[in-house]
SERO-4910 file (N, C-alpha, C, O; in steps of 0.05 Angstrom, whole numbers):
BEGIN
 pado doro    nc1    nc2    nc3   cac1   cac2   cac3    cc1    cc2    cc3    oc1    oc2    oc3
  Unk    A   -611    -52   -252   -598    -28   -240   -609    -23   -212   -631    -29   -202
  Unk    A   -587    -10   -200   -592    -10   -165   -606     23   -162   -595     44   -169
  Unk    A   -632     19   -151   -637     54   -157   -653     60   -123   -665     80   -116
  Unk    A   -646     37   -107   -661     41    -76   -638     49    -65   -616     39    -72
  Unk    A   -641     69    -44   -622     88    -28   -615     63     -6   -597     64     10
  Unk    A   -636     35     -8   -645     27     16   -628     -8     14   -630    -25     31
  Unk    A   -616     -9     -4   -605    -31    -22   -580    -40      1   -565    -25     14
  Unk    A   -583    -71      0   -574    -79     17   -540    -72      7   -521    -66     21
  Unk    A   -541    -73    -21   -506    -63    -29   -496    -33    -15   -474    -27     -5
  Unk    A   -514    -21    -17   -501      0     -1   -495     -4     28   -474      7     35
  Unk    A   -509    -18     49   -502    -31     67   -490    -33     84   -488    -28    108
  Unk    A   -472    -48     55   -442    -76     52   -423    -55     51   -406    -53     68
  Unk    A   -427    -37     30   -407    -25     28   -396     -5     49   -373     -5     57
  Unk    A   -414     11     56   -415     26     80   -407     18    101   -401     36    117
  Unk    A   -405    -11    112   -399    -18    137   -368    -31    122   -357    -43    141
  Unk    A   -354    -32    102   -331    -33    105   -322      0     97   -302      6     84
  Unk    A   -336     12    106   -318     40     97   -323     62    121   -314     85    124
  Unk    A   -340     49    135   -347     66    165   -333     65    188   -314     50    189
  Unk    A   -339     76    207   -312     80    237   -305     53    245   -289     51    264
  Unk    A   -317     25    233   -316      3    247   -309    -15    224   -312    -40    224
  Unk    A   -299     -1    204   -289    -10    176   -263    -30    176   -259    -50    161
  Unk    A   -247    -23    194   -228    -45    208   -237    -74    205   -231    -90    188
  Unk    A   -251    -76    226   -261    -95    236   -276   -111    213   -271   -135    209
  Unk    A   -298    -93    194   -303   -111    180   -293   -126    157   -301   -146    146
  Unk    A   -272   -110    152   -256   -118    124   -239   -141    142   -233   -160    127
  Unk    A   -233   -143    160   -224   -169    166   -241   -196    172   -238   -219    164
  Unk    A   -259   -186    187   -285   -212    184   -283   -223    160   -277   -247    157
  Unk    A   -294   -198    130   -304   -214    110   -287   -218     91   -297   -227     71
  Unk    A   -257   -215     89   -244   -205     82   -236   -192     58   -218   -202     44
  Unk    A   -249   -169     51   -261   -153     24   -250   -125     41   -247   -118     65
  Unk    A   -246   -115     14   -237    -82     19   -254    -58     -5   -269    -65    -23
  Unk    A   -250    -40      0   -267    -31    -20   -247     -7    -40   -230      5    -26
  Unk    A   -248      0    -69   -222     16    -78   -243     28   -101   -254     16   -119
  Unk    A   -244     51    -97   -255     75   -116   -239     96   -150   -217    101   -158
  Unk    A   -255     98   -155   -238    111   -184   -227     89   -212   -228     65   -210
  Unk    A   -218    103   -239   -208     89   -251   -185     88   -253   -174     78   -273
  Unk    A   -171     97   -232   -139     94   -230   -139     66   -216   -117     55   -216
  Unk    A   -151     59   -210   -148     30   -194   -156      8   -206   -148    -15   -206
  Unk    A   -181     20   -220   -189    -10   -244   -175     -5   -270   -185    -16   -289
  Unk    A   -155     10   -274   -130     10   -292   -112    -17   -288    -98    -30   -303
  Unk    A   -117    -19   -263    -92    -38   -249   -103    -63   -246    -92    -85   -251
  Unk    A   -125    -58   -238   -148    -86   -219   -165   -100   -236   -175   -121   -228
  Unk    A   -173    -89   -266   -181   -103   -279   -174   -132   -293   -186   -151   -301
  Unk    A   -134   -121   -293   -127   -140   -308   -135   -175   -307   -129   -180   -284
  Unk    A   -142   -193   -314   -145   -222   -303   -121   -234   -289    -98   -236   -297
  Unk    A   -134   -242   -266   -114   -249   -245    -99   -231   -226    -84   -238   -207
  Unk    A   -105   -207   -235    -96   -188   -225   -101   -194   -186   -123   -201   -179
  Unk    A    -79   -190   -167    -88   -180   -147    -87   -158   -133    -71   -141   -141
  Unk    A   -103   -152   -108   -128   -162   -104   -140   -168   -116   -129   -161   -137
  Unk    A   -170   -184   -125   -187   -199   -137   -211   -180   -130   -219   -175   -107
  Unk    A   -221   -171   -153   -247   -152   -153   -267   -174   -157   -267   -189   -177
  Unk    A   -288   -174   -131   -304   -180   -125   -341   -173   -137   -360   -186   -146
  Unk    A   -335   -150   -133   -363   -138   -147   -355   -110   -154   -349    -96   -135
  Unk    A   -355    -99   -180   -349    -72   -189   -388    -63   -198   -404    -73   -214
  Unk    A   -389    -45   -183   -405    -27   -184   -403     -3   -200   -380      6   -201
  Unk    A   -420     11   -214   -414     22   -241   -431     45   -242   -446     41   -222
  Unk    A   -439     69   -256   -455     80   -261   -461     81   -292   -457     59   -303
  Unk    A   -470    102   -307   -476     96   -331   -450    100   -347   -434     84   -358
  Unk    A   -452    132   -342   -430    157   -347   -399    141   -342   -378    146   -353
  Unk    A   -404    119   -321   -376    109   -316   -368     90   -334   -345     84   -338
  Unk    A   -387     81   -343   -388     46   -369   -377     68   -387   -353     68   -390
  Unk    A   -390     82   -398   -376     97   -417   -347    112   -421   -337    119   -443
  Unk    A   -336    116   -396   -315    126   -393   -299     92   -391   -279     88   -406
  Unk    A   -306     77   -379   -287     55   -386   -282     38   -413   -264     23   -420
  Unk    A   -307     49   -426   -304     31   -449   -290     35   -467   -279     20   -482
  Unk    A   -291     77   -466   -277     95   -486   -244     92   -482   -228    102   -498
  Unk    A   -234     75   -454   -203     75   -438   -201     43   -457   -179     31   -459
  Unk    A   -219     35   -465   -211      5   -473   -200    -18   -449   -187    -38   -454
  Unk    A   -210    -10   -421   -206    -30   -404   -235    -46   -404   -259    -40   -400
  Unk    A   -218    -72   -409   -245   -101   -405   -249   -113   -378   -233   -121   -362
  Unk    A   -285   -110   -377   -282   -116   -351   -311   -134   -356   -331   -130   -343
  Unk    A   -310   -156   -381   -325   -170   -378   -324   -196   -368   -341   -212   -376
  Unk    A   -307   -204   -352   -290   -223   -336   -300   -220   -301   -299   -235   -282
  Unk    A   -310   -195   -305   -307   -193   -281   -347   -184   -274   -364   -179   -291
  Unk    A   -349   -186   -245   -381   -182   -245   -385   -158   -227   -376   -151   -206
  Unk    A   -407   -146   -250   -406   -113   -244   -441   -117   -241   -455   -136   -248
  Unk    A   -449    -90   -226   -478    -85   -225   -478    -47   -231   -463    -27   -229
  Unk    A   -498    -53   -237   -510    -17   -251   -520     -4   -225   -537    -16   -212
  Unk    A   -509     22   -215   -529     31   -193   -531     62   -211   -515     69   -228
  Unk    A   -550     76   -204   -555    108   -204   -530    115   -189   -514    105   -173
  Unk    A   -536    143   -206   -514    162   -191   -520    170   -155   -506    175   -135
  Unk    A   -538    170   -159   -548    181   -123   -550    156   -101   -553    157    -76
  Unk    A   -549    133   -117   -528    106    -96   -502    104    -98   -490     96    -78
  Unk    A   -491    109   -118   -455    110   -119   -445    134   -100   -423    134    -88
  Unk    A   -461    153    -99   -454    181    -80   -463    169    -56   -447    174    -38
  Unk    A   -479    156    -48   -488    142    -22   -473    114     -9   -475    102     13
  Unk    A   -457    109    -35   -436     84    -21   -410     90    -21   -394     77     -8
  Unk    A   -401    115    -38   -373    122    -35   -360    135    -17   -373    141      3
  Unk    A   -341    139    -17   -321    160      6   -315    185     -6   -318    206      6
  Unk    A   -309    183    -27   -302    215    -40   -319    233    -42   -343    229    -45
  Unk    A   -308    257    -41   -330    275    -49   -337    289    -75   -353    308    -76
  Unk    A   -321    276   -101   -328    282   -116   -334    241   -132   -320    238   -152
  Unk    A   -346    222   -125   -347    202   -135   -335    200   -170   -341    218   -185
  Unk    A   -324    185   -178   -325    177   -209   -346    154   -221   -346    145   -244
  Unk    A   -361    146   -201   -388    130   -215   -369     94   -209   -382     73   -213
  Unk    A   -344     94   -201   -328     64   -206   -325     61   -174   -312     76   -159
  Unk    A   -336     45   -168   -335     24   -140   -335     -1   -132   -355    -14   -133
  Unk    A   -311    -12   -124   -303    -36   -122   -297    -49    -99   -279    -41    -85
  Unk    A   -314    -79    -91   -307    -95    -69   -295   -111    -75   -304   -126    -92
  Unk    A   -270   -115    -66   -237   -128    -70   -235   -147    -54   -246   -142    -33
  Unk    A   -224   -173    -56   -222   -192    -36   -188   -189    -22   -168   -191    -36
  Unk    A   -187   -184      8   -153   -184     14   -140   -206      6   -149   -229      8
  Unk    A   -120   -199     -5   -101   -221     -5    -91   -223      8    -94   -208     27
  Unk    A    -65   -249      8    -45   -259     29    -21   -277     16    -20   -299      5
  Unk    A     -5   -259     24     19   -266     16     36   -269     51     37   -257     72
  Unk    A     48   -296     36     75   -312     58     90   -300     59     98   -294     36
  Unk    A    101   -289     77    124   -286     82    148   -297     83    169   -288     75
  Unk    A    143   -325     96    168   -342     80    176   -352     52    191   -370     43
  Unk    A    157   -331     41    158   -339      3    173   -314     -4    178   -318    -28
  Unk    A    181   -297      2    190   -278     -7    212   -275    -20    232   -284     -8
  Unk    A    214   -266    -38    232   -272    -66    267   -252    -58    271   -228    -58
  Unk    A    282   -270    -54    303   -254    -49    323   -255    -70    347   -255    -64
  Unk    A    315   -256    -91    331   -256   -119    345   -230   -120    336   -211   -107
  Unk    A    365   -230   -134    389   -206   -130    375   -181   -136    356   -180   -152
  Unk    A    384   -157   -120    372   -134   -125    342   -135   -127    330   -126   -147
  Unk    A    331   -144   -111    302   -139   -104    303   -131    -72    315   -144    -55
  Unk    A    289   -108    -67    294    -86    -46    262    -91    -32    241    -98    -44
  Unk    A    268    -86     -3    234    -90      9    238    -66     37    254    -59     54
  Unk    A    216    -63     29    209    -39     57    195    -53     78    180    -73     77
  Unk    A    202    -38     99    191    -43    126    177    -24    139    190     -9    153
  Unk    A    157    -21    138    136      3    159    132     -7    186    115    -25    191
  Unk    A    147      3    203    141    -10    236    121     15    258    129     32    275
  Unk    A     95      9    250     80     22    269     72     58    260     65     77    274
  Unk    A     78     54    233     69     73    214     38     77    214     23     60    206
  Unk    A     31    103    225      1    108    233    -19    130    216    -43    133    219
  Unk    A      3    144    196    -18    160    182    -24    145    153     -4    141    140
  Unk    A    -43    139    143    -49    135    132    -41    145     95    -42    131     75
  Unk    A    -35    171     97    -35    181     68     -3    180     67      8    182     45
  Unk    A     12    177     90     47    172     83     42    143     72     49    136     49
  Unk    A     26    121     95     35     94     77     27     89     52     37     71     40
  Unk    A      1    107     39     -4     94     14     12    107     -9      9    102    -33
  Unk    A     33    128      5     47    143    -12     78    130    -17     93    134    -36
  Unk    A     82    112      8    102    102      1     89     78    -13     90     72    -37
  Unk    A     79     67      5     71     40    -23     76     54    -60     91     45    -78
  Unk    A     62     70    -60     60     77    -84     98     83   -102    108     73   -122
  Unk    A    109    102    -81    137    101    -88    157     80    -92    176     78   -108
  Unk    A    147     59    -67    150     27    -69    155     26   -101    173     33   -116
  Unk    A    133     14   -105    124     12   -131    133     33   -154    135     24   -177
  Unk    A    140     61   -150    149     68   -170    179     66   -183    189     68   -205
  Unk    A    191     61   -153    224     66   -156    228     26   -163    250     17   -169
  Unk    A    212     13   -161    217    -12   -173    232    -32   -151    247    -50   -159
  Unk    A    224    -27   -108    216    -41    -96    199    -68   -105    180    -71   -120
  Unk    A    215    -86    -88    207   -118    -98    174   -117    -78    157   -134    -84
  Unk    A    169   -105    -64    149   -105    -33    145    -90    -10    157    -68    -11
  Unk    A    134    -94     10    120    -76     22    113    -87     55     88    -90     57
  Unk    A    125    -92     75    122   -111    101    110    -85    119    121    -63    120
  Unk    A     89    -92    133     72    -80    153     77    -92    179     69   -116    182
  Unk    A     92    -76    206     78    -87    228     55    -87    236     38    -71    226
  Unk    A     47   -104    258     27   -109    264      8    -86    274    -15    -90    268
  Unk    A     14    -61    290     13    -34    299      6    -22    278    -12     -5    281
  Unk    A     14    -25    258     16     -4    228     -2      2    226    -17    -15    236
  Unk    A    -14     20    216    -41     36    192    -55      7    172    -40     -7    158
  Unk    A    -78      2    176    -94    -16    154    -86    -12    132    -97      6    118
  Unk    A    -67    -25    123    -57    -25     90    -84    -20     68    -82     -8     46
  Unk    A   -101    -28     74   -130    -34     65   -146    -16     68   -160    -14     48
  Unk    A   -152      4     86   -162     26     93   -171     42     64   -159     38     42
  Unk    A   -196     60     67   -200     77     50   -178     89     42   -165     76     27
  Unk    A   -167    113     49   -150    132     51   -115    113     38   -101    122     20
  Unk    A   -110     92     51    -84     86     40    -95     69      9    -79     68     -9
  Unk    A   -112     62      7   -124     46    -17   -116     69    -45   -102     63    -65
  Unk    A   -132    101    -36   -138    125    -59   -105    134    -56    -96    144    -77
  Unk    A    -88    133    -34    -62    147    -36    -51    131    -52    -48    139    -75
  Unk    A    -46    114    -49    -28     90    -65    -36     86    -95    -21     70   -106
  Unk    A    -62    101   -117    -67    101   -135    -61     74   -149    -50     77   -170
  Unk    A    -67     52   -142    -65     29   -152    -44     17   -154    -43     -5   -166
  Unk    A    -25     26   -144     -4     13   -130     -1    -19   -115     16    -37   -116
  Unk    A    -27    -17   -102    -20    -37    -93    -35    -66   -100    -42    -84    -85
  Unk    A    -35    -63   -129    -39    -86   -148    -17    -97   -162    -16   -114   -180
  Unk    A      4    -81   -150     22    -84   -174     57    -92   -147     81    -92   -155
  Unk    A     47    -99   -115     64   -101   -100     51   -118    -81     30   -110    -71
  Unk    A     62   -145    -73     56   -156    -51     66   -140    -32     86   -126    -31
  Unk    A     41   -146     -8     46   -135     18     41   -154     32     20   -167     28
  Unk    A     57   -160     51     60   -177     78     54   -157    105     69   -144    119
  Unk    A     24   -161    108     15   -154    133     20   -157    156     30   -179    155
  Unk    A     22   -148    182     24   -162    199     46   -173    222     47   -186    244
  Unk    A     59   -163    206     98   -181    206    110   -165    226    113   -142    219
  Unk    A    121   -173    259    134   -169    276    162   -164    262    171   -182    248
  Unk    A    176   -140    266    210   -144    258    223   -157    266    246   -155    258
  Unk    A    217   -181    290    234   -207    296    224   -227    275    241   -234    260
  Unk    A    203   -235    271    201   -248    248    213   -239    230    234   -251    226
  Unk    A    208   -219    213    224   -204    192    246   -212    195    256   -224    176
  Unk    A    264   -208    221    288   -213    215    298   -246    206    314   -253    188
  Unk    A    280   -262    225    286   -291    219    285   -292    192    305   -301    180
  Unk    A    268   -286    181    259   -294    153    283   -279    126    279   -285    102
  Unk    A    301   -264    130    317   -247    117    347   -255    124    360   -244    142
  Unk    A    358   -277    106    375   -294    111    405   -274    101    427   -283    106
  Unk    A    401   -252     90    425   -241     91    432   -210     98    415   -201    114
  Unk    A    450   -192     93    462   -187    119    455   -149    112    462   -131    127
  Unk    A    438   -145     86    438   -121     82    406   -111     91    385   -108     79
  Unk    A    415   -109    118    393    -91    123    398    -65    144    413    -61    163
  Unk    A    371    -44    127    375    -18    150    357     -7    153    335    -13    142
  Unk    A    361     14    171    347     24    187    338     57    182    354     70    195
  Unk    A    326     67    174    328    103    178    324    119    194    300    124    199
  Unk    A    341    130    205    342    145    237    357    173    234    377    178    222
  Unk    A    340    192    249    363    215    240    385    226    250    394    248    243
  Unk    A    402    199    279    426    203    280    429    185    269    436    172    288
  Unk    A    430    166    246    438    145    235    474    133    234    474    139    258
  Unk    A    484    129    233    515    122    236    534    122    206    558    127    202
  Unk    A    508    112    185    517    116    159    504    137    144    479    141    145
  Unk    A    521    150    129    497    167    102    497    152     84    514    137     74
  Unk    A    467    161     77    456    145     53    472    147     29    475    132      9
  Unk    A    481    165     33    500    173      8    525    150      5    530    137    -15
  Unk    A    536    147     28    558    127     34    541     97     26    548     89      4
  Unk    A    526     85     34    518     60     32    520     45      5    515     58    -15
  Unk    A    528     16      2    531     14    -26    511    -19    -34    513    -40    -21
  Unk    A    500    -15    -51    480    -39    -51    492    -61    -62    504    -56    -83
  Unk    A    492    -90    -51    500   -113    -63    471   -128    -63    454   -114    -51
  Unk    A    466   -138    -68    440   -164    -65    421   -145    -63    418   -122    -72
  Unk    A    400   -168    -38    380   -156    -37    372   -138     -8    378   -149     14
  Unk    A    363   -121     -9    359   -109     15    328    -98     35    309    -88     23
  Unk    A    329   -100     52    307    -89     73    312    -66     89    330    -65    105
  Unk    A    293    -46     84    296    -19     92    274    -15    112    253    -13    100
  Unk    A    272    -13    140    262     -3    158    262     17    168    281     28    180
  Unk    A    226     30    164    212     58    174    198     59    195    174     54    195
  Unk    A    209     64    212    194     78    246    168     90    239    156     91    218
  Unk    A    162     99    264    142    115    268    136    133    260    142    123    239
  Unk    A    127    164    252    117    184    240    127    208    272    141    228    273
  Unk    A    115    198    288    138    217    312    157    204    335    172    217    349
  Unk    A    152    169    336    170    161    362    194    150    335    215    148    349
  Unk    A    199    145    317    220    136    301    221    108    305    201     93    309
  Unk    A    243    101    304    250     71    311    260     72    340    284     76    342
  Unk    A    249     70    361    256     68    389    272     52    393    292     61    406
  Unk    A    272     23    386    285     -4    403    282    -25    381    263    -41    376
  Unk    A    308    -22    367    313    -44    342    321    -64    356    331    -61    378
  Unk    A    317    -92    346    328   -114    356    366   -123    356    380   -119    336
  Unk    A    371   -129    370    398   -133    377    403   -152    357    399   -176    360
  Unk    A    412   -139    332    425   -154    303    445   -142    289    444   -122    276
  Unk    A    464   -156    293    493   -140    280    491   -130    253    503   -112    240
  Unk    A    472   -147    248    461   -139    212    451   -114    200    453   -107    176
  Unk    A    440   -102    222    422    -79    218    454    -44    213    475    -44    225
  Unk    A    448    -32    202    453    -14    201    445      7    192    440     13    169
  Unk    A    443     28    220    432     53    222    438     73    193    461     74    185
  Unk    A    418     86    181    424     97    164    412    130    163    388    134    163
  Unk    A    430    149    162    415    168    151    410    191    131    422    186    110
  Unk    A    395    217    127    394    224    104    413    253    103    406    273    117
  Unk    A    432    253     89    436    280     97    429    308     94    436    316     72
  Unk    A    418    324    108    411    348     98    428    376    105    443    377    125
  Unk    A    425    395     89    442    418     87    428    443     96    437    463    107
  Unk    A    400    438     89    384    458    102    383    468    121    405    471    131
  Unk    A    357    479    139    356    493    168    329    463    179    328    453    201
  Unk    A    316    457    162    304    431    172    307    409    185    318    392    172
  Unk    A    299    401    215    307    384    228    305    362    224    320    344    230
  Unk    A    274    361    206    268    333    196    258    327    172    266    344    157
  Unk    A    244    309    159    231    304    137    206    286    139    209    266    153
  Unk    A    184    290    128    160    274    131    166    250    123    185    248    107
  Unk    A    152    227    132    161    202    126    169    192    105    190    181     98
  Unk    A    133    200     86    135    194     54    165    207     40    182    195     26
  Unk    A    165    232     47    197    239     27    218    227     37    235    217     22
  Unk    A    219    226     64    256    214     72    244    178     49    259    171     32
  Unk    A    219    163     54    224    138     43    231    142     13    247    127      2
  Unk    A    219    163     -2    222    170    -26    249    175    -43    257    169    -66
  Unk    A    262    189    -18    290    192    -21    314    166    -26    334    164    -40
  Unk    A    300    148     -4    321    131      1    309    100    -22    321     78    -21
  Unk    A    289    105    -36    281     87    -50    294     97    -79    300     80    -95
  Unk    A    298    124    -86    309    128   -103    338    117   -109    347    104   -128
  Unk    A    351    127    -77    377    123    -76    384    102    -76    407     98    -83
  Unk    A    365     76    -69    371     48    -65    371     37    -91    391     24    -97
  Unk    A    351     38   -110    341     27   -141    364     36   -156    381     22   -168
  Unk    A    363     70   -154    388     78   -167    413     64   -179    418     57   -202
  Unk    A    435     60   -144    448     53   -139    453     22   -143    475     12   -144
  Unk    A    432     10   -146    426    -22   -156    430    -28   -181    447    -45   -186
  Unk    A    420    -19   -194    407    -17   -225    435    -18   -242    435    -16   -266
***
């Protein structure tokens, strides 16, 4: 058991979870994901991401064992409670801390089998919208999850705990310019959400598979690429509200999309 404040694991962990946490989760390429809502998801074998080292407290072995999740597959170390409070981010810790290895998924692998739907985040910067859509991703039964390169650290503390384990259960393609995107998306249903949009969501009707692209949080989608394919979409509202936070307009239109598929 880990009981030095001074332990090189705390360290490790701290410098992927500190102001320069960016940087290091890409060097080594490990992320770090807290709670048992995530080793619900992350335990499974083979599961990805790939848990690396789960860190544990006592109180926490006991609460996992009583959930019946097995995690003797996987390699864990014992710390005190007053090192798990010294390596975590939360402020109320649950004793479960985990270094995750990133994954990587192709983009030219991307499964365009009928009625499988994929989002697009272009330069999406708050953090607790993207792990909320990921998460809605994933609940409304989204095939995936494409990040531009600008975007919010998919990986980040904060989108890791929003997304509640979500994102074990959705490839995400990091990284991805919307001209690539487009190359790589060989057919013709794709859109856009804008709030003069040209279509209502309501009107739109799903055939195949589709790609849904999300702007910014205040510049929107400025300058889409010149593709006949693309069509502007938007949400309609009846209210006195001009706009809608990111996470709900994506919430909305993930409903409406799966819905309407299904």
């Amino acid at each position: 058991m880990i009981e030095s404040l001074h332990s090189p694991h705390i360290a490790r962990v701290k410098a992927l979870l500190g102001s320069r946490g960016k940087k290091e989760r890409r060097e080594s390429g490990c992320f770090v994901a807290e709670g048992l809502q995530f080793l619900r998801e992350a335990a499974h074998p083979g599961a990805k991401p790939e848990i690396e080292t789960l860190y544990l407290t006592t109180v926490a072995r006991l609460k996992i064992a009583s959930e019946g999740i097995s995690i003797n597959h996987l390699e864990t170390v014992d710390v005190t409670d007053a090192v798990m409070s010294a390596m975590g981010d939360t402020v109320t810790p649950q004793g479960i801390l985990a270094i995750c290895r990133l994954p990587h998924f192709d983009i030219t692998q991307i499964d365009l089998s009928s009625h499988r739907h994929y989002m697009y985040l272009n330069e999406i910067q708050d953090p607790g919208n993207a792990g909320t859509i990921l998460r809605t991703a994933d609940a409304t039964g989204f095939a995936g999850l494409v990040t531009s390169a600008n975007s919010v650290d998919i990986y980040s503390p904060k989108v890791v705990r929003a997304s509640a384990g979500s994102m074990w259960h959705l490839p995400i393609y990091e990284k991805i310019e919307l001209d690539e995107m487009l190359d790589n998306w060989p057919t013709a249903n794709i859109y856009a959400l804008s709030a003069d949009g040209a279509v209502s969501l309501l009107d739109i009707e799903i055939e195949g598979p589709s790609l849904w692209i999300f702007g910014n949080e205040a510049r929107g989608l400025q300058e889409l690429p010149l593709d006949s394919r693309i069509t502007s979409v938007r949400i309609p509202m009846g209210g006195n509200a001009e706009s809608l936070n990111l996470a709900a307009a994506a919430a909305i239109v993930a409903f409406r999309v799966t819905s309407a598929s299904s």
